[in-house]
C-alpha positions in Angstrom: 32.2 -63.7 -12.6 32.7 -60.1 -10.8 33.7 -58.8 -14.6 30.8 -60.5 -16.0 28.3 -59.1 -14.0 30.1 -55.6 -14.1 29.6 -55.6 -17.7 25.6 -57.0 -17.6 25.1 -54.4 -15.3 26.7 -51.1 -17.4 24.2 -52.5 -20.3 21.4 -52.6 -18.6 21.5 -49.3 -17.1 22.6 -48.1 -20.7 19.5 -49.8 -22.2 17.6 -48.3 -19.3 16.1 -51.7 -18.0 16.7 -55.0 -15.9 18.9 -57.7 -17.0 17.4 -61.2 -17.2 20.3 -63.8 -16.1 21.1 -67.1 -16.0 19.1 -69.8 -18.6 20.6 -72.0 -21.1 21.5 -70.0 -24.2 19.4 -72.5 -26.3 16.2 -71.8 -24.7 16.8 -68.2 -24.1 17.4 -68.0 -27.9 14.1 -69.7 -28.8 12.1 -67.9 -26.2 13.4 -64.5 -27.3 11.7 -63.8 -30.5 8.3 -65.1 -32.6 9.0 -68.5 -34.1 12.4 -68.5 -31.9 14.9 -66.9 -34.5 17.4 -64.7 -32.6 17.2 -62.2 -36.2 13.9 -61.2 -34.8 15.1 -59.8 -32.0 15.1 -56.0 -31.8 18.5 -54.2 -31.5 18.2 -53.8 -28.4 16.6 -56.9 -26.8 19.6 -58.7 -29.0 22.1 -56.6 -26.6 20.4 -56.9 -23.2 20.0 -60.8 -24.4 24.2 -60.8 -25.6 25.0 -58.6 -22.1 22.9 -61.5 -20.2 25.1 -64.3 -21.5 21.4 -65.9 -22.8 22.3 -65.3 -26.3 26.1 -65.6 -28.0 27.2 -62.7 -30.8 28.1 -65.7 -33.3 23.8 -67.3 -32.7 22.8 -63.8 -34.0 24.9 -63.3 -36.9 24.5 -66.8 -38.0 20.3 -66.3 -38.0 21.2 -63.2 -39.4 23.3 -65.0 -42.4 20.3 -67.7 -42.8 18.2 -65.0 -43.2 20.4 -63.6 -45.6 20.6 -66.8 -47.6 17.0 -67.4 -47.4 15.4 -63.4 -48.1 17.9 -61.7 -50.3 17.5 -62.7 -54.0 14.5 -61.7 -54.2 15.6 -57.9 -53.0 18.7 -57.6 -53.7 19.5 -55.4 -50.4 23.0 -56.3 -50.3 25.9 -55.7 -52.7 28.5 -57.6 -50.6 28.0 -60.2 -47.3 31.1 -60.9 -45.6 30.0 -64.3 -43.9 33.2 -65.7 -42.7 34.4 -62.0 -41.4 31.2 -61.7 -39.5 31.4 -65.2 -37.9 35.1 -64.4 -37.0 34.4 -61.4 -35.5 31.3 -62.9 -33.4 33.5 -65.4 -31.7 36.4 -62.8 -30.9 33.3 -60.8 -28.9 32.3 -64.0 -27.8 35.7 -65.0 -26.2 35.9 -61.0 -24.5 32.1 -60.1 -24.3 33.5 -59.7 -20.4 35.7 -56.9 -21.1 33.0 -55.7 -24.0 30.7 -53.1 -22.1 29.4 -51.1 -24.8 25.5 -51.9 -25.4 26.2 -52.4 -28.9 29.0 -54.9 -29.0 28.6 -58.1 -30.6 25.7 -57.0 -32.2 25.4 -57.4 -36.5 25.2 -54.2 -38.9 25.1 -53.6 -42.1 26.6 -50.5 -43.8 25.7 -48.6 -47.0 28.3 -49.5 -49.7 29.3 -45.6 -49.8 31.5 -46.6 -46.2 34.8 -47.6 -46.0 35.6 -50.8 -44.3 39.2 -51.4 -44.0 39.9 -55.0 -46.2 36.6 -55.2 -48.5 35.0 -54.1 -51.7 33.6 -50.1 -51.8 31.9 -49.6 -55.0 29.1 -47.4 -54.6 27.2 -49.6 -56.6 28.5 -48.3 -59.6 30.7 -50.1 -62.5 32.8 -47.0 -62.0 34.6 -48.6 -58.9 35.0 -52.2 -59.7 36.9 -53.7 -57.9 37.9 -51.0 -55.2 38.6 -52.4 -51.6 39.1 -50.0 -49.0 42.6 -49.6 -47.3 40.8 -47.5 -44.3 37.9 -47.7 -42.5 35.7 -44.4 -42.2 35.8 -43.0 -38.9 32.1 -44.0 -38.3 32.8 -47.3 -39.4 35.8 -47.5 -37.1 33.9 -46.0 -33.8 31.0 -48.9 -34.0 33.8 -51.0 -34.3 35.5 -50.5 -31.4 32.9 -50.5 -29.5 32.7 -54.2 -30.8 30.1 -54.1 -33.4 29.7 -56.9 -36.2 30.0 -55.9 -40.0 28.0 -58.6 -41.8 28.4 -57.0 -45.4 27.2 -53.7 -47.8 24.3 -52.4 -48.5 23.2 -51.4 -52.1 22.9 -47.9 -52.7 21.9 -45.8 -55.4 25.0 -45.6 -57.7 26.9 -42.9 -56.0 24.0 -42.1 -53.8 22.7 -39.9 -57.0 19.1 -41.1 -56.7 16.1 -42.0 -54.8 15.1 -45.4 -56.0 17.6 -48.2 -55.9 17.0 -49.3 -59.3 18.8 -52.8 -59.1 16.7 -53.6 -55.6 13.3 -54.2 -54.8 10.4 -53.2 -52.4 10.5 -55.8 -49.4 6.6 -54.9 -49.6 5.9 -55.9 -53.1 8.9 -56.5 -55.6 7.5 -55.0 -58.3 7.9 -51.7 -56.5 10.9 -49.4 -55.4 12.3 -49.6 -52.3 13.4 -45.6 -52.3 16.5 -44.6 -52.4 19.5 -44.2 -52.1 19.7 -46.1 -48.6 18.0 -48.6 -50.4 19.4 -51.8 -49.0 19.5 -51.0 -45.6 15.7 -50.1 -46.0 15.5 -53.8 -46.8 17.3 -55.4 -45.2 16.1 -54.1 -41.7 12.6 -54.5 -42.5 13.5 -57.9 -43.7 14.6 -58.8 -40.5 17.8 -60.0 -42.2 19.3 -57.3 -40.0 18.2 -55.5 -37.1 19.7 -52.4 -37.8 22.0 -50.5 -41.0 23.9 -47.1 -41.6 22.9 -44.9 -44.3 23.3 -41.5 -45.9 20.7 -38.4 -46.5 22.0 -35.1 -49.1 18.5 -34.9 -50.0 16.5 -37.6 -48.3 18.5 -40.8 -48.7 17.7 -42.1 -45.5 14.0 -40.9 -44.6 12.5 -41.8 -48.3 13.6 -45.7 -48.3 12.7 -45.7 -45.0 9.2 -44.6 -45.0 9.1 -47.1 -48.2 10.2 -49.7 -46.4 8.5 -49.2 -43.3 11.5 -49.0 -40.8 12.6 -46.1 -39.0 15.7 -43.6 -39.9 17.4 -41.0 -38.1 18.9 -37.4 -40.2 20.9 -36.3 -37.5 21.8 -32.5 -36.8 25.0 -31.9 -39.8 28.1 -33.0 -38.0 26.8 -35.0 -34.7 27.9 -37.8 -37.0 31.2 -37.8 -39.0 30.4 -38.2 -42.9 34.5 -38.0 -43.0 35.7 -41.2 -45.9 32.7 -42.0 -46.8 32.4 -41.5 -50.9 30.5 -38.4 -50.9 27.2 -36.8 -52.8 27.2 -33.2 -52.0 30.1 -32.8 -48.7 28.3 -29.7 -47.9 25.1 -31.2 -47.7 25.8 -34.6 -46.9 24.5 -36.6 -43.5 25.5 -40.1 -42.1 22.7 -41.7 -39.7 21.5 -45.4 -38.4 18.4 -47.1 -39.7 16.2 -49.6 -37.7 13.3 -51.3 -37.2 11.7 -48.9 -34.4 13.0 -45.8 -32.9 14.8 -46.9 -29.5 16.6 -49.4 -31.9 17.5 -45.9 -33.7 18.1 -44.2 -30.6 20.7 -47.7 -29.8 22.9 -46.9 -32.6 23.0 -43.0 -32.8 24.3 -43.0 -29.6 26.9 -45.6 -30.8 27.7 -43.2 -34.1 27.6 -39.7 -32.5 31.0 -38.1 -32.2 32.2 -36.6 -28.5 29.5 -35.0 -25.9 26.3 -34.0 -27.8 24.3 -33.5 -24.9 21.5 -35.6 -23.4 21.8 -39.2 -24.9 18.7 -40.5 -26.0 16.4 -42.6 -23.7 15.5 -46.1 -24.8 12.4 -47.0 -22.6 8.8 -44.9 -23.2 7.6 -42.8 -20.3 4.7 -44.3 -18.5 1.3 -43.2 -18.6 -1.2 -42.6 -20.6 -0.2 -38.5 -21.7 3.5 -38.9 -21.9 4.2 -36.2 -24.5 1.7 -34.0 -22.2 3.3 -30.2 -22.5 5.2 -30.8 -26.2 4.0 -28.6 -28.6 4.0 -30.1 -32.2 4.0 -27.9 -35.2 2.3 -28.5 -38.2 3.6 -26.5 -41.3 0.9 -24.7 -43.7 2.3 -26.7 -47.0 4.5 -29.4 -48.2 7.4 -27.5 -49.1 6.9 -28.4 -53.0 3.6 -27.6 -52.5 3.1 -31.3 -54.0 -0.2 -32.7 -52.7 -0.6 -35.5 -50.7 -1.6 -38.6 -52.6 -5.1 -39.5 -50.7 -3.9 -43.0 -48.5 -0.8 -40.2 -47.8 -2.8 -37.6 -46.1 -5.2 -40.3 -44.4 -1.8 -41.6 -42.2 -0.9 -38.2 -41.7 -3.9 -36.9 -40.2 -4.1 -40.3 -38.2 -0.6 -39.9 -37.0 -1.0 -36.2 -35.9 -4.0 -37.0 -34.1 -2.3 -40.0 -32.3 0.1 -37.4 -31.5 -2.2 -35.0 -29.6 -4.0 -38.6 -27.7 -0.9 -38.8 -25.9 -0.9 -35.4 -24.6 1.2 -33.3 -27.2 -0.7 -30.1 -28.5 -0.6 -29.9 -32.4 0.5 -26.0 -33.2 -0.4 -24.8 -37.2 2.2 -22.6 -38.5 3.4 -21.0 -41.3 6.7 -22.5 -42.7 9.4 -20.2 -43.8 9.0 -19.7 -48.0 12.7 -19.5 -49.3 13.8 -20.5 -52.9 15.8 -23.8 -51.5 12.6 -25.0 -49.8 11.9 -28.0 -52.6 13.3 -30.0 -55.9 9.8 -29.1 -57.4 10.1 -25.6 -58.1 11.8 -23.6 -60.3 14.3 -22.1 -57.6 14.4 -25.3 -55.7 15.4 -27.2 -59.2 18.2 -24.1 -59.9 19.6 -24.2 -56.4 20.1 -28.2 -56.7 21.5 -27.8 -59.9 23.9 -25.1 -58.8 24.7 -25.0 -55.6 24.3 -29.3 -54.4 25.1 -29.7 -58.2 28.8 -27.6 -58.0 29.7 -30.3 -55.0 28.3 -33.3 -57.0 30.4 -32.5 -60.6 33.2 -31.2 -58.7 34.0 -34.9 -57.4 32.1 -36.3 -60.5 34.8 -35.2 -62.9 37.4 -37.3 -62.5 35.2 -40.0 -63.9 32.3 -37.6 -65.9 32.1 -37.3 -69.0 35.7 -39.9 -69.4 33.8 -42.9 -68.5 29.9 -41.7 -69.0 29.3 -45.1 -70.8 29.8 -47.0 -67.2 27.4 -44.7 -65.5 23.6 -45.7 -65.2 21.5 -44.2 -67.5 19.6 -42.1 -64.6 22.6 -41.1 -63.1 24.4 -40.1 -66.0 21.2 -37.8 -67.4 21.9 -36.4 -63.2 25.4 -35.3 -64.1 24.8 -34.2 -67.7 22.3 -31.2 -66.2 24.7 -30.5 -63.6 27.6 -30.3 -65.5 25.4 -28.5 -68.0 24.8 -25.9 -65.1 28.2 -25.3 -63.7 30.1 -25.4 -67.2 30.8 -21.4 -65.8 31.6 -21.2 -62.0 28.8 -20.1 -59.3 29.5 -17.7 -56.5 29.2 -19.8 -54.0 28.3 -16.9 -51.3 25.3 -16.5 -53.4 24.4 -20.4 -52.0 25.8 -19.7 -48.5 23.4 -16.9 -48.4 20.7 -18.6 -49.0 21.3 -21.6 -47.0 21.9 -18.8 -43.5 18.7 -16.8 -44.8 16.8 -20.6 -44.9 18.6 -21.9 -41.4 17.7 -18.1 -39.6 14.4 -18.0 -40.5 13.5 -21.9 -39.4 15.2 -21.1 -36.0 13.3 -18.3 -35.6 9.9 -20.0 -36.6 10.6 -23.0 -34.6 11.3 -20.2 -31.3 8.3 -17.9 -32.0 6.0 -20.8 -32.3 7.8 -22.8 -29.3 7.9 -25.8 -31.3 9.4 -29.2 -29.6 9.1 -30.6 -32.9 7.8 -30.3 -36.5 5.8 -33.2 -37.9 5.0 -33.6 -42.0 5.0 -36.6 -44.3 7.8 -38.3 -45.0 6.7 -39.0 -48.7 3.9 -37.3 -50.7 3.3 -40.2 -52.7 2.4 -44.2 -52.3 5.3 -46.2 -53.4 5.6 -46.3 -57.2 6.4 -48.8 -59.4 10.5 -50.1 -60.1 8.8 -49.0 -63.7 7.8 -45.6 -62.6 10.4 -44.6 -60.0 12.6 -42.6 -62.1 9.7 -39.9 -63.0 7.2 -40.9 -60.2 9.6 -39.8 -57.4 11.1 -36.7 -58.3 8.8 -35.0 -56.0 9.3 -37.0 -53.2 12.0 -35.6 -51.4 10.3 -32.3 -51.2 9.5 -32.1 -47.7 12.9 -33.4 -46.7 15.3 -30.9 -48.6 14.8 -28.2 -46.1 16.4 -30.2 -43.2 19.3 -30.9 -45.2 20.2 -27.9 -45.9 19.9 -26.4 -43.0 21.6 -29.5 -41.0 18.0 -30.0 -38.8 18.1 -33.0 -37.3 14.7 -35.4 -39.0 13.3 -38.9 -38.1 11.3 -41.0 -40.5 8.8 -43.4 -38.0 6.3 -45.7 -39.4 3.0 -44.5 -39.2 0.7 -47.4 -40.8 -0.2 -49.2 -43.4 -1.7 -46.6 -46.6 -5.7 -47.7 -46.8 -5.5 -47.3 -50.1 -2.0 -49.2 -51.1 -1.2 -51.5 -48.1 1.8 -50.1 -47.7 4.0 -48.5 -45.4 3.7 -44.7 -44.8 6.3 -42.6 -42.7 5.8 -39.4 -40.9 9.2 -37.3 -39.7 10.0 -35.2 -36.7 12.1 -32.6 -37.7 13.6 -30.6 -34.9 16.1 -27.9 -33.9 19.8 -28.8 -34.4 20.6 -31.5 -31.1 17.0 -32.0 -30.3 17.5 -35.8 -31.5 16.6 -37.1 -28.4 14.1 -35.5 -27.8 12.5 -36.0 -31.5 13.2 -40.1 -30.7 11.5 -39.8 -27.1 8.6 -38.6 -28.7 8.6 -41.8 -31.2 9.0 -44.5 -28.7 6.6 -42.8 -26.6 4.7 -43.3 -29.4 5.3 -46.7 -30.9 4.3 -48.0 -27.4 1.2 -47.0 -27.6 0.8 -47.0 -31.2 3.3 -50.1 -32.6 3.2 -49.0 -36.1 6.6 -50.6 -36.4 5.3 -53.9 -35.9 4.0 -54.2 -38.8 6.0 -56.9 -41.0 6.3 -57.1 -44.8 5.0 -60.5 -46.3 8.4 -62.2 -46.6 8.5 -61.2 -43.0 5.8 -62.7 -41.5 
C-alpha cells in the first residue's frame, strides 16, 4: 500500500492537484466523463483517475478502441490500430502501475505514421513504403514509452509529410472538408475523442494548420527541445516533433513527457486564480500576416475576439511591426524561391532515392511538390546563402520580441475557413503563411482553439508564438485562458 500511495502522490503533485481515492473503478469510470465513457476523459484527468486506482490503463484503451471502431471510417484518421498490442501493454501497466510514477503512464497515444515504433508498419502514408515495419523505435517514441505510455496505432499523414491537407482523411467537422495537414489524423482523432492526445510533425505548419482545422490544440516547440532523430524526415533542418491534444494543459501533459534533458521551467497544468491572471504579460500583435494574405471575414472576427479575451484577463495587447525578410511566407515570390531552394535542397536530397525511379507511386500532389523542387536544385545552392538568411530572420525576431518586451506573439493560425477535400490542394497554399517564420527560426508556437467561425461553424485557432524555451510560459497563458474562455470545449458533431 505504502508504494501505492507513494506513486498517487508523485502524480498528483506532478498534475499540480489532489488525488481522489478509494471508489469502485466501475463507478469512478462512469462518473468521470459526460455519458460515462472513460475516452472522454482529458489527458490529464485520465492520469490523476489511472494514479487513483479509480480507473485501470486497459478501461481507457478499450473505450479508446470502441471509439475507434465506432468514429473512424468515416475519417479515416488512422493508417494502422494496433488493438491487441495496446491491450497487452495496458495490463502490463496495470499489473506495475505501483512502480509506474510517471503522470503519463498507462495513458493511450497515437503517433503520426512518420515515427518509428519498433515491430509495426512505418509508411508515411505513401505506396512508396509498403510494407516497411520498423526495427527501432525513434527516440521520442522510446522516451513516452518508458515512461509507460500506450501506443494504440498511426496516424495518417500527408504522404511524406509533403502537404497540408490529408487528402485520404476527412474534417471531423464536416467530411466533405479537409482536415489540414500533414498531422492530419492526429487532428482527428483527438478531437474525435477516439484519443485524448497524438504526436505530430511541423516543417512548415504540420501541426498548427490541422489543428486549428480540427479544433484541438498543438504545440511547435523551440527546434531541438524535442528529438525529431528516426523519424522519416521532410526538411531535417527545418523539421519539429510536438504533442497534440484536446486543450493546452493536456499539451502541456505530454511536452513535458517528449522534451529531452532539463529545459528549464516545466510547464504548469492548473490556471492561476483570479480574475486578471495574465495581468503584467505583454502580448504582441504583428502589423501583417506574413504573406500579407487577408483574413477571410469569420477569420478576423475570432481573432479580434481572442485578442480581446486576451487583454480581459489582464494581458496588455502591444502592436508592432514584424521583421520583413524574404523567408517570411510561401506566398511571395522570395518566400516561394527560399522553399524551393533552401527546404526544397533537404526535401529532394532524401527524395531521390525514390524520385523520379518510382514517380508513378507518388500522389499526384506530392509528386507535382518534388518535380519543382527537383526542378530548382537540378544545379547545387550555396547553402550559406540559406543559413544567412535564416540568422538575419532569427536576429531580427529576437531583437523585436526584446525591444517591444513581448511575453508572447499572437496571430491567426489559418487565414482561411476550412476548404473543401475538393479545393484543398489550391485553397491552402496560403495557409501556412503565418507559421513559416517560427519554423525557420526554431520559435516555439501553440495553436489554441479560439471558437467556432460565425460565418462557417467551424473551428478557428489562434497561436502563441514565443521566444525559443518560452513554452511554458506560451501554454500558461492558454490554460489561463481556456478556464475562463473553454473554447476547447467545443465538440465536433460525431462528438457530441
Amino acid at each position: 500500500m505504502a508504494a501505492t500511495r507513494r506513486t498517487v502522490m508523485k502524480r498528483s503533485l506532478a498534475l499540480g492537484g489532489a488525488a481522489v481515492l478509494g471508489g469502485p473503478l466501475a463507478r469512478a469510470a462512469a462518473a468521470a466523463a459526460p455519458g460515462g465513457n472513460p475516452a472522454d476523459l482529458s489527458l490529464v484527468r485520465a492520469s490523476a483517475l489511472i494514479g487513483a486506482r479509480k480507473l485501470s490503463s486497459l478501461e481507457l484503451v478499450e473505450a479508446c478502441l470502441d471509439r475507434i471502431d465506432h468514429r473512424n471510417t468515416p475519417v479515416n484518421a488512422f493508417a494502422n490500430v494496433y488493438a491487441a498490442d495496446a491491450r497487452r501493454a495496458a495490463r502490463r501497466h496495470d499489473k506495475r502501475r505501483d512502480h509506474d510514477a510517471s503522470p503519463v503512464a498507462g495513458l493511450p497515444l497515437g503517433l503520426k505514421d512518420i515515427y518509428p515504433a519498433a515491430g509495426h508498419p512505418l509508411t508515411a502514408g505513401s505506396k512508396i513504403l509498403a510494407g516497411n515495419v520498423a526495427d527501432s523505435d525513434c527516440p521520442a517514441w522510446r522516451r513516452l514509452r518508458k515512461q509507460g505510455m500506450v501506443l494504440v496505432g498511426h496516424t495518417q499523414t500527408h504522404e511524406f509529410a509533403a502537404g497540408n491537407f490529408t487528402p485520404q482523411s476527412s474534417n471531423p467537422w464536416d467530411t466533405e472538408r479537409t482536415p489540414g495537414g500533414s498531422s492530419g489524423g492526429s487532428g482527428i482523432a483527438t478531437a474525435l475523442r477516439m484519443l485524448p492526445a497524438a504526436t505530430g510533425s511541423d516543417t512548415l505548419g504540420s501541426l498548427r494548420i490541422p489543428a486549428s482545422l480540427c479544433g484541438v490544440c498543438a504545440l511547435k516547440p523551440t527546434r531541438g527541445a524535442v528529438s525529431v532523430k528516426g523519424l522519416i524526415p521532410f526538411a531535417p533542418s527545418f523539421d519539429h516533433a510536438g504533442p497534440m491534444a484536446r486543450s493546452a494543459a493536456d499539451v502541456a501533459l505530454l511536452y513535458t513527457a517528449l522534451a529531452r534533458g532539463p529545459r528549464g521551467a516545466r510547464p504548469r497544468l492548473r490556471p492561476r486564480t483570479g480574475s486578471k491572471p495574465l495581468e503584467g504579460l505583454r502580448i504582441g500583435l504583428p502589423d501583417q500576416n506574413f504573406g500579407k494574405v487577408a483574413l477571410e471575414p469569420g477569420i478576423e472576427e475570432r481573432s479580434e475576439a481572442f485578442a480581446a479575451e486576451l487583454q480581459k484577463l489582464g494581458a496588455r495587447l502591444v502592436p508592432f511591426t514584424a521583421p520583413r525578410s524574404p523567408a517570411e511566407n510561401l506566398s511571395g515570390a522570395g518566400g516561394f524561391s527560399f522553399f524551393l531552394t533552401v527546404v526544397g535542397a533537404e526535401v529532394d536530397a532524401y527524395h531521390r532515392r525514390y524520385y523520379p525511379a518510382r514517380a508513378g507511386e507518388y500522389t499526384s500532389d506530392v509528386a507535382f511538390t518534388l518535380s519543382l523542387m527537383r526542378a530548382a536544385n537540378t544545379v547545387p545552392n550555396d547553402p550559406a546563402a540559406g543559413r544567412t538568411i535564416v540568422d538575419k530572420l532569427t536576429a531580427d525576431w529576437t531583437a523585436a520580441f526584446k525591444a517591444s518586451r513581448l511575453d508572447a506573439v499572437l496571430q491567426p493560425t489559418a487565414v482561411i475557413e476550412t476548404p473543401k477535400k475538393s479545393d484543398a490542394m489550391l485553397a491552402t497554399q496560403s495557409i501556412g503563411d503565418p507559421m513559416v517564420v517560427w519554423d525557420y527560426t526554431g520559435f516555439p508556437s501553440l495553436c489554441v482553439q479560439a471558437g467556432l467561425s460565425t460565418r462557417s461553424g467551424l473551428p478557428v485557432g489562434m497561436q502563441l508564438a514565443g521566444l525559443p524555451g518560452a513554452e511554458p510560459n506560451l501554454l500558461g497563458i492558454a490554460i489561463d485562458a481556456q478556464a475562463h474562455f473553454p473554447h476547447h470545449r467545443h465538440r465536433p458533431p460525431g462528438a457530441r
